[in-house]
Residue frames as qw, qx, qy, qz and C-alpha x, y, z in Angstrom:
[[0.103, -0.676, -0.730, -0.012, 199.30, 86.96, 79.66],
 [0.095, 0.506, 0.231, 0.826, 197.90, 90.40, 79.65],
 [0.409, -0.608, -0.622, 0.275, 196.74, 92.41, 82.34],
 [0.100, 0.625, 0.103, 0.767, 195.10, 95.76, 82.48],
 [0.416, -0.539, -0.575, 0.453, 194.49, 97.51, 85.79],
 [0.102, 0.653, 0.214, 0.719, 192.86, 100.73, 85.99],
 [0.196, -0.619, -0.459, 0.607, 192.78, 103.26, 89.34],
 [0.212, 0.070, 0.117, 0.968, 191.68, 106.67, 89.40],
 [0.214, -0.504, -0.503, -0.668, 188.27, 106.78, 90.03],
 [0.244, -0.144, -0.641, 0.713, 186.34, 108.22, 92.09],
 [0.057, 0.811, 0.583, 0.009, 183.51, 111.07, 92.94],
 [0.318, 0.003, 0.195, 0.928, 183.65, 114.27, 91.65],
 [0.296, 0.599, 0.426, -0.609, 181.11, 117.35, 91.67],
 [0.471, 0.811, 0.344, 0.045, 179.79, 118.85, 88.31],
 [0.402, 0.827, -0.314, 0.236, 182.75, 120.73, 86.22],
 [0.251, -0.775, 0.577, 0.058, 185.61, 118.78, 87.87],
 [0.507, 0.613, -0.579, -0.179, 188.12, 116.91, 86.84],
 [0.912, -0.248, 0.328, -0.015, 189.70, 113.07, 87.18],
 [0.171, 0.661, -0.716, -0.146, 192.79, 111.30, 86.14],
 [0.954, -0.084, 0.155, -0.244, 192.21, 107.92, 85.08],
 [0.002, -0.637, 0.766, 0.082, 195.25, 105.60, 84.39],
 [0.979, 0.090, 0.067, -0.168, 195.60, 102.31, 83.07],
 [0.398, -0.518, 0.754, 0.071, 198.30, 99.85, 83.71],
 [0.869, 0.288, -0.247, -0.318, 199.53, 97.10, 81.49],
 [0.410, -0.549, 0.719, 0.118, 201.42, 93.82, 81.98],
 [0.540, -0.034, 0.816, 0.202, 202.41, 91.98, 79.16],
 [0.373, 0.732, 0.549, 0.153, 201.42, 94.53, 76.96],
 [0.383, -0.135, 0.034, 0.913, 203.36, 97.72, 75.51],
 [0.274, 0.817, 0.453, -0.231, 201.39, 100.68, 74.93],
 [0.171, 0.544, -0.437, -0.696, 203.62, 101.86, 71.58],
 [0.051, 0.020, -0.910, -0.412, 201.72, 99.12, 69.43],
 [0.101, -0.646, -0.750, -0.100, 197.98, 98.14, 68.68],
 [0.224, -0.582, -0.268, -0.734, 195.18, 99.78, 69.60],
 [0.236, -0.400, -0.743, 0.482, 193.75, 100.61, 73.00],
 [0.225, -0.429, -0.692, -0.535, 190.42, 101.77, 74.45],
 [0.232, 0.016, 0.600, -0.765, 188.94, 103.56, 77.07],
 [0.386, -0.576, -0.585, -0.421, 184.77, 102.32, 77.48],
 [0.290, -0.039, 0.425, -0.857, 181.88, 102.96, 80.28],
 [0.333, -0.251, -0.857, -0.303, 179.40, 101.19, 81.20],
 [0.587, -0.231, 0.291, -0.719, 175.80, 102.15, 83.74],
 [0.347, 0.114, 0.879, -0.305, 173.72, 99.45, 85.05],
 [0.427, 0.576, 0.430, -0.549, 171.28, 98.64, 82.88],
 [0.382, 0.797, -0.410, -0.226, 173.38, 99.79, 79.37],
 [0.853, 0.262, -0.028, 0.452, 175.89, 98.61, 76.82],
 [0.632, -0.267, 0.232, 0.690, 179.32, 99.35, 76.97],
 [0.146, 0.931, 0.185, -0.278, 179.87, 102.74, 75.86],
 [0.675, 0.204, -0.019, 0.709, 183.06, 103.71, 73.94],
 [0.202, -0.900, -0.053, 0.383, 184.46, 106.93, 75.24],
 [0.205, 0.872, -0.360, -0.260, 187.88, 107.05, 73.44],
 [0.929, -0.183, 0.302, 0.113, 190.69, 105.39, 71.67],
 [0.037, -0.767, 0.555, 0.321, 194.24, 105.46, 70.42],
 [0.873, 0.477, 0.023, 0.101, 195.69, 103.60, 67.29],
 [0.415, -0.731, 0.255, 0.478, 199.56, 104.06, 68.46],
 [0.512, 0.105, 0.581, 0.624, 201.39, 102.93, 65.04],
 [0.146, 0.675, 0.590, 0.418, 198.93, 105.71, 63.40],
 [0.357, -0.043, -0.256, 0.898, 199.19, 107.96, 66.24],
 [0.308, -0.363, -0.512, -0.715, 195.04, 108.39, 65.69],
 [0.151, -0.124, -0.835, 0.514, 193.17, 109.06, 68.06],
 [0.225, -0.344, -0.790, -0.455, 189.10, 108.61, 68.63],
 [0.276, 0.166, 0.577, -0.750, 186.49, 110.23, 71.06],
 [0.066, 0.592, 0.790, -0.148, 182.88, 109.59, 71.79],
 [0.065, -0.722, -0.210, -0.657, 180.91, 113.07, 70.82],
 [0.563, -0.770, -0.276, -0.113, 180.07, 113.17, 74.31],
 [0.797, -0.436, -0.012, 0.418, 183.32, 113.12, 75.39],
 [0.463, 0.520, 0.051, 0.716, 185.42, 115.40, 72.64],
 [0.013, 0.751, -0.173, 0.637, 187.47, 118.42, 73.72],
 [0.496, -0.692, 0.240, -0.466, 186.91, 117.28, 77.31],
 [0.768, -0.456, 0.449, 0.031, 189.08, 113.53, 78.03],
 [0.384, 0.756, -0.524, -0.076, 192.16, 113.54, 76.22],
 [0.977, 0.022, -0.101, 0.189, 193.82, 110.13, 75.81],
 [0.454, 0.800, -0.390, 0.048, 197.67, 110.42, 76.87],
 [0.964, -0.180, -0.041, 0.190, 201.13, 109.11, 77.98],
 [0.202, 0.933, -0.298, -0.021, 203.94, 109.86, 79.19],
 [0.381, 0.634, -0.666, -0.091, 208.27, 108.92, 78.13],
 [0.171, -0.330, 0.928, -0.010, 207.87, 106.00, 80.17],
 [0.414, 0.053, -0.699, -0.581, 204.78, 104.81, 77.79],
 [0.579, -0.479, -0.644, -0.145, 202.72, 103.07, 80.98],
 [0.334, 0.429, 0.743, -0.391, 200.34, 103.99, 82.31],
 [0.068, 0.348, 0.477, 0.804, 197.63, 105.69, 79.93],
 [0.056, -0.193, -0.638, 0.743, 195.76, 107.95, 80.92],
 [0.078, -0.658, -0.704, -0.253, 192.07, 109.07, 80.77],
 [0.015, 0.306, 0.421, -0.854, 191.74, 113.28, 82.23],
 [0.168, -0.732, -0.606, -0.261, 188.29, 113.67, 81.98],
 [0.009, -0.019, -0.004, 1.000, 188.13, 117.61, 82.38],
 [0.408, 0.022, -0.119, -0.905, 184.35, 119.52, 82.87],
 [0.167, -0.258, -0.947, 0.088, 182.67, 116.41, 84.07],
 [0.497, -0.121, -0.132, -0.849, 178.95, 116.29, 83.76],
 [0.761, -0.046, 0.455, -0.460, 176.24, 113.49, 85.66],
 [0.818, 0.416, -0.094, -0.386, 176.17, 111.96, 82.63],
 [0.333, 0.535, -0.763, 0.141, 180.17, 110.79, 82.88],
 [0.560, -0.346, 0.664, -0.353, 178.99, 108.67, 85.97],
 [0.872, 0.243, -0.327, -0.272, 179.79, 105.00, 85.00],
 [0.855, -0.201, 0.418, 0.231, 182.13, 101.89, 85.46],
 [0.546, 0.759, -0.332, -0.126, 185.09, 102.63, 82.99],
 [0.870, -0.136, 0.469, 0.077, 187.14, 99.93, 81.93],
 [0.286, 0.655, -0.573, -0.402, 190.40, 100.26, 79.22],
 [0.854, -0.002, 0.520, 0.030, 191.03, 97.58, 77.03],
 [0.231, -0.656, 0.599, 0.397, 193.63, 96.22, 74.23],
 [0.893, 0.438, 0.079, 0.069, 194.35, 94.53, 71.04],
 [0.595, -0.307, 0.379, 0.639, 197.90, 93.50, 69.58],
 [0.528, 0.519, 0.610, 0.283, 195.91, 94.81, 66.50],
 [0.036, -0.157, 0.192, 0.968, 196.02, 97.91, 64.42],
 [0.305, 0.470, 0.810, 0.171, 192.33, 97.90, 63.46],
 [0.128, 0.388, 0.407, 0.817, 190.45, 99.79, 61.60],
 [0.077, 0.031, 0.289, -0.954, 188.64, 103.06, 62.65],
 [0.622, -0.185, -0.199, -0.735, 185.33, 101.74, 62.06],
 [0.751, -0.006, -0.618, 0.234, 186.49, 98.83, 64.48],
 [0.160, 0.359, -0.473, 0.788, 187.70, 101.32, 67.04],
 [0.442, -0.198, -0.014, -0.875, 184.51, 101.54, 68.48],
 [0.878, -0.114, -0.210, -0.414, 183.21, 97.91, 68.93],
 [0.668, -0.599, 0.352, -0.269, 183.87, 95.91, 72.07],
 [0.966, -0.009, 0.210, 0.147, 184.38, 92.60, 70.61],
 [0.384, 0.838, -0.297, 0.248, 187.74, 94.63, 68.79],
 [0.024, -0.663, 0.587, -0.465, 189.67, 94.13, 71.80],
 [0.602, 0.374, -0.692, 0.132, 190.94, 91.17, 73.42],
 [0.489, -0.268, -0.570, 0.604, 192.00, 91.78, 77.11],
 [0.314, -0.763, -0.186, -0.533, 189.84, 94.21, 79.52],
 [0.040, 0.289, -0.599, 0.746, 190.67, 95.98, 82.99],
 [0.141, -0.409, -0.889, 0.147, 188.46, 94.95, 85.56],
 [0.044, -0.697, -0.341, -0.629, 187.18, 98.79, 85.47],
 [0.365, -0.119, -0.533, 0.754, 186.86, 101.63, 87.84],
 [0.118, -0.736, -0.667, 0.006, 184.02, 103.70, 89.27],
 [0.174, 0.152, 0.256, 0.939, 183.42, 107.11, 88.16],
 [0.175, -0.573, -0.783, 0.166, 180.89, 109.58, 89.75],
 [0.002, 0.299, 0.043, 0.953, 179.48, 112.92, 89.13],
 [0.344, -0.663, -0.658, -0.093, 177.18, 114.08, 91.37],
 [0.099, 0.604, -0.309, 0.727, 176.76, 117.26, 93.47]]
């Protein structure tokens, strides 16, 4: 069984920074695909970003390019989420999530893509 667990959130002013991190059990992060979303009250699920590992491809939200690099380091878990130059708008619930799949890049993007979800973590900009 899979299990994602995400920490790292938190509150932050206007142009700072976070380190999000997702954990997997029962799940390697050198295969498939995985996903960062966001979600507000009120809203769908947002994609933010997302990594194709076998492809080494990797997907942002406009909103989000240049400023929350997907990575990982040699020991391949966690992943991480650094969300750099944070703006009000970043405030959400963010929540990573997996497939065993390789899917396609016009897939990358749509919830139902993915399989197994973290239970998400709370993410505030605000001065």
């Amino acid at each position: 069984q899979v299990q994602l667990v995400e920490s790292g959130g938190g509150s932050v002013v206007p142009g700072g920074s976070l380190r999000l991190a997702c954990a997997a059990s029962g799940h390697t992060f050198s295969s498939g695909t995985m996903a960062w979303f966001r979600q507000v009250p009120g809203k769908e699920r947002e994609f933010v970003a997302g990594r194709r590992w076998s492809f080494s491809t990797d997907v942002y939200a406009d909103s989000v390019k240049g400023r929350f690099p997907i990575s990982r380091n040699n020991a391949k878990n966690p992943v991480y989420l650094k969300m750099n130059d944070m703006k009000p708008a970043d405030t959400a619930v963010y929540s990573c999530a997996v497939t065993s799949r390789n899917i396609i890049l016009s897939s990358l993007r749509t919830t139902t893509s993915y399989e197994y979800w973290g239970q998400g973590t709370q993410v505030t900009v605000s001065s």
